[in-house]
Each structure stands twice: as C-alpha cells, then as structure tokens.
C-alpha distance (Angstrom), angle and dihedral (degrees) to the residues before:
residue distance angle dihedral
X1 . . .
X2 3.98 . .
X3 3.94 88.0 .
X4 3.46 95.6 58.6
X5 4.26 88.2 53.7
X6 3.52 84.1 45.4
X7 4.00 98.3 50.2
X8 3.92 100.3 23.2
X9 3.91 124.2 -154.8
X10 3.73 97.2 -122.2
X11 3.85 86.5 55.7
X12 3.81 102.0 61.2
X13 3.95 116.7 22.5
X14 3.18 86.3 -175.9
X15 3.99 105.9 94.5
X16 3.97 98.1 -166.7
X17 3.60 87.0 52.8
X18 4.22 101.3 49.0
X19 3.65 84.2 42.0
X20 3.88 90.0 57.6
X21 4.09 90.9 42.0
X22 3.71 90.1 41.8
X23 4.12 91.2 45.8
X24 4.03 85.4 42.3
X25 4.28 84.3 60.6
X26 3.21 99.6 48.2
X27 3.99 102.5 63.5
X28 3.65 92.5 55.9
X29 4.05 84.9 44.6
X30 3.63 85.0 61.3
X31 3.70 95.7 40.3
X32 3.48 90.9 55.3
X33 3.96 94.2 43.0
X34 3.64 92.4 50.6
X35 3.61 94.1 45.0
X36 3.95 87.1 58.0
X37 3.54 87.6 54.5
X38 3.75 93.9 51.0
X39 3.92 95.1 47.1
X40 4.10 83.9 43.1
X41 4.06 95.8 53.6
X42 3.71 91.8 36.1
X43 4.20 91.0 58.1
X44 3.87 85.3 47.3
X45 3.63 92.2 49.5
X46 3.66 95.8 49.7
X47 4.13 88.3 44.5
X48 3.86 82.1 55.1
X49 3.56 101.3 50.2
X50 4.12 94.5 42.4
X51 4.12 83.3 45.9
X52 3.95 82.2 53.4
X53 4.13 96.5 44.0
X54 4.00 87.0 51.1
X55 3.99 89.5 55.3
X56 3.57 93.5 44.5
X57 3.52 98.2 44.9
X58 3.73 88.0 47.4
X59 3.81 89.3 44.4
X60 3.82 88.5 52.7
X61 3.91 87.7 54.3
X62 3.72 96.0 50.3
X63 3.81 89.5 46.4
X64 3.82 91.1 52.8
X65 3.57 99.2 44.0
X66 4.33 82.5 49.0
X67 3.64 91.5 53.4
X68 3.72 89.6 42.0
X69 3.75 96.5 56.6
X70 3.86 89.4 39.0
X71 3.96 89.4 54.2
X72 3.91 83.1 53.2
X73 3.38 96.3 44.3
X74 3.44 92.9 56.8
X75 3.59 101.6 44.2
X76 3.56 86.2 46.8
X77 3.82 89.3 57.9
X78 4.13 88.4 52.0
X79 3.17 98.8 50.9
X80 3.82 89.2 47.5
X81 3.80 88.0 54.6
X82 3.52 98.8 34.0
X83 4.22 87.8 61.3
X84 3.69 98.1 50.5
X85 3.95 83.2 53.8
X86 3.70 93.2 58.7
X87 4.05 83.8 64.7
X88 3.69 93.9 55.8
X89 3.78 120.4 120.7
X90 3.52 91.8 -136.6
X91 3.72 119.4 78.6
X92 3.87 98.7 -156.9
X93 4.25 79.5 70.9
X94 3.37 92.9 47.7
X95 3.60 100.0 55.6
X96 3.97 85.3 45.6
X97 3.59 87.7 51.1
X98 3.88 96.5 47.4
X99 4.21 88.5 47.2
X100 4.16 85.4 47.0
X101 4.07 77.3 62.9
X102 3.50 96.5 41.0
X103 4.09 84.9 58.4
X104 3.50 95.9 45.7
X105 3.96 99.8 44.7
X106 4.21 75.7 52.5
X107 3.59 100.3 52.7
X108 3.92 104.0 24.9
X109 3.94 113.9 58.6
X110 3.86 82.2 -178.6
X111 3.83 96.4 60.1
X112 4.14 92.3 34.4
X113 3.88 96.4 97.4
X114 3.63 90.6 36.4
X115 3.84 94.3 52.0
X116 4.05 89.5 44.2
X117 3.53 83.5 45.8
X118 3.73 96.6 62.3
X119 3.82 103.8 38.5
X120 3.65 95.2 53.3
X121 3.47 83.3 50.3
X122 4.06 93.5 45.3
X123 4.20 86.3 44.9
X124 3.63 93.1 48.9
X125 3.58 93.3 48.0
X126 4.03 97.9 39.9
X127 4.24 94.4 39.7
X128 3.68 121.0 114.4
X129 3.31 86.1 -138.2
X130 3.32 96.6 65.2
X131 4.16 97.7 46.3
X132 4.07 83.8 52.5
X133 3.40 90.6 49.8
X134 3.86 94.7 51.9
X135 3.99 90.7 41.7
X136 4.02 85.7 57.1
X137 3.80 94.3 38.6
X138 3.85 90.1 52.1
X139 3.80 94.0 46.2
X140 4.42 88.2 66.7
X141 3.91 89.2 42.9
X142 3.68 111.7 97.4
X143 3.60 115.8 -103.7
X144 3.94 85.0 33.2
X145 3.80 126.5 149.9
C-alpha cells in the first residue's frame, strides 16, 4: 500500500519496472519497521530489568533489616538466659553463664556495655572482698557487733 504512494502508477507505465521501485521501498519499510520494534522492546526490557533492580534492592533491605532484628532477637534471648544463670546455685552454670557474656560482649557491640555493665555489678556483689569489707564497715557503725 505505502509503495504504491511512494512509486505511483502514472509515474512508471511500465509495470515490471514500478514493481521493482515499489519492491526496492519496501525492504527499507521493513527495516525501518523492525528497527522500531527493536528500539521499542529494548526500552521495555531495560524498564523491566530497572523495575526488577528496585525489587531486589528493596528485597535485599527487607532481608537485612529481618536478619538484623533476628540477630537481636536472639542475642536478646541469651542474654535473657544467660542472667537468670548468674542466680544459679550451682557454680559450674555460673561460669557458663558468665562465658555466655563473654560471647555476647564479643559478638554484639550493642550488648557490650550492657554485659560489662552487669558482671562488674555481679563481681562486686559476689567478691569476698566486698562481704569483708561490709563485715569491717559494720563493726565502726553504731549498734555494730
């Protein structure tokens, strides 16, 4: 159809001829048409592929921020456990429980402080020292032994 605008009848009585001229227009037609098509399914491949970077970067995020809270969660959970081990009457769990916070203060900088926190606290309160000290303190308090 567009050929035959292109290379007109009245033009060319010859019909071998316009059919030549009007065969001649078509291949670049069709060059040009599939080109289009190329340009068109390569700007909907790239949209695809930068639709699919977006979700996996925000995929990635949501993953990180899982295994972030899980890390937490568990730490959270040995911390918990390793505390009501520093109460046990056994001293074999204490010394489990006080290397539980040795491994923690290691691997969490979060819980670090918090773990130094509560041992010095634990040592200060469990020392020797510290019941000697309160023996001799209460022996120059009035109403003393």
């Amino acid at each position: 159809m567009l050929p035959a605008v292109i290379v007109r009848t009245s033009e060319l009585p010859d019909a071998i001829e316009r059919i030549d001229l009007q065969n001649a227009v078509r291949g670049p037609l069709l060059q040009l048409l599939g080109g289009g098509v190329v340009v068109v399914g390569a700007y909907f491949t790239w949209q695809q592929v930068k639709l699919g970077r977006e979700q996996l970067q925000y995929t990635l995020r949501a993953s990180t921020e899982q295994l972030r809270l899980s890390r937490e969660s568990a730490f959270n959970d040995m911390y918990a456990r390793a505390i009501e081990q520093l109460g046990h009457e056994r001293a074999a769990v204490r010394t489990g429980a006080i290397s539980l916070m040795k491994q923690i203060a290691i691997s969490s900088s979060v819980h670090a402080e918090a773990v130094s926190e509560l041992l010095s606290a634990y040592v200060r309160g469990e020392s020797r020292w510290a019941s000697r000290h309160e023996s001799r303190r209460s022996a120059f308090l009035p109403g003393g032994p």
